[in-house]
C-alpha positions in Angstrom: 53.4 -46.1 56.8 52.3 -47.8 53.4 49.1 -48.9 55.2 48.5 -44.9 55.9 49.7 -43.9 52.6 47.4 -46.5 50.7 44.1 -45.1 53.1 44.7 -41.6 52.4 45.4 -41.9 48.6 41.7 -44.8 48.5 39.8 -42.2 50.5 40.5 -39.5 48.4 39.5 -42.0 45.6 36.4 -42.0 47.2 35.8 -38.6 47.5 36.8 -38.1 44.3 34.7 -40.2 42.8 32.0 -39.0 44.9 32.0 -35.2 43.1 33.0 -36.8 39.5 30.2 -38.5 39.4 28.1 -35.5 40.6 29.6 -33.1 37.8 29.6 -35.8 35.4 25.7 -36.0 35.4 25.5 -31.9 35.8 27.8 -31.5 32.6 25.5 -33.6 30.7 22.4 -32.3 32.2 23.7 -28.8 31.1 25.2 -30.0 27.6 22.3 -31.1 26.2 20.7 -27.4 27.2 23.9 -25.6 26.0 24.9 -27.2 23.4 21.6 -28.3 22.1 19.6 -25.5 22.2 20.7 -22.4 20.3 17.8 -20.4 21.3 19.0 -20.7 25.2 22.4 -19.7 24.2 20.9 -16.5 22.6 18.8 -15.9 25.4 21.7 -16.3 27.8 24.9 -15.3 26.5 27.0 -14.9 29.5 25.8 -18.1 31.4 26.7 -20.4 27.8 30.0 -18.8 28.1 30.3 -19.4 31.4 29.1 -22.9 30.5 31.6 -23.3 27.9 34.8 -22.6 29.8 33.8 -24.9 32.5 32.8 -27.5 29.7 36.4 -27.1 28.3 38.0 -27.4 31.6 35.7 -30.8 32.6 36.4 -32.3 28.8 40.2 -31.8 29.5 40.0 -33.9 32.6 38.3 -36.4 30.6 41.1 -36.8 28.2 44.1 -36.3 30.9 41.8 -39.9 32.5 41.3 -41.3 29.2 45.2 -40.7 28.5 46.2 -42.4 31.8 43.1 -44.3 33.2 44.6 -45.1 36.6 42.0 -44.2 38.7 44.3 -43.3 41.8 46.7 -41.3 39.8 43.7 -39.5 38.2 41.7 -38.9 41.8 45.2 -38.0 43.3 46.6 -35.6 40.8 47.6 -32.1 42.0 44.6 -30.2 42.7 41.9 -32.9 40.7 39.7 -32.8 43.7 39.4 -29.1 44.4 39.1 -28.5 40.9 36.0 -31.2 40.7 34.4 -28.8 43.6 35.3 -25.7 41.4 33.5 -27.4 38.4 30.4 -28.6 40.8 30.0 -24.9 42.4 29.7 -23.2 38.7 27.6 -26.2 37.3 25.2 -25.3 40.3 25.6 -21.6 39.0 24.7 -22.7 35.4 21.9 -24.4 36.1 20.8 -21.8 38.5 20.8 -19.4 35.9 18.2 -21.6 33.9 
């Protein structure tokens, strides 16, 4: 049973990680249009907010990690890896909308 438990909890580690990375390189991608450029922001007010929420959301997980950085607890928190899919789906949306 602790050989099961310990391949579930290292493959969703590695799914995890998978997606983090993914949104990781989106969110700064997208920062550094966001947050840089206050002419896009102007010309696209509802995707920077959009952009901003998910931003605040992303930066929270950062800091719940950096608070505890045990990287099964953080990939195996309730809900870390559906919320890592939420964050890549409106990412993709963001930069869609570019």
């Amino acid at each position: 049973d602790r050989v099961k438990s310990w391949e579930k909890k290292l493959n969703t580690v590695v799914e995890c990680l998978d997606i983090w990375y993914h949104v990781q390189r989106k969110w700064m991608y997208l920062e550094s249009i966001f947050v840089g450029a206050d002419d896009i922001r102007m010309q696209l007010p509802e995707e920077a907010k959009k952009f901003d929420a998910t931003s605040k959301i992303f930066k929270g997980l950062m800091n719940d990690t950096n608070g505890n950085p045990n990287i099964v607890k953080a990939c195996c928190a309730d809900n870390r890896l559906d919320t890592f899919k939420d964050l890549s789906e409106r990412l993709d949306k963001c930069q869609k909308s570019l």
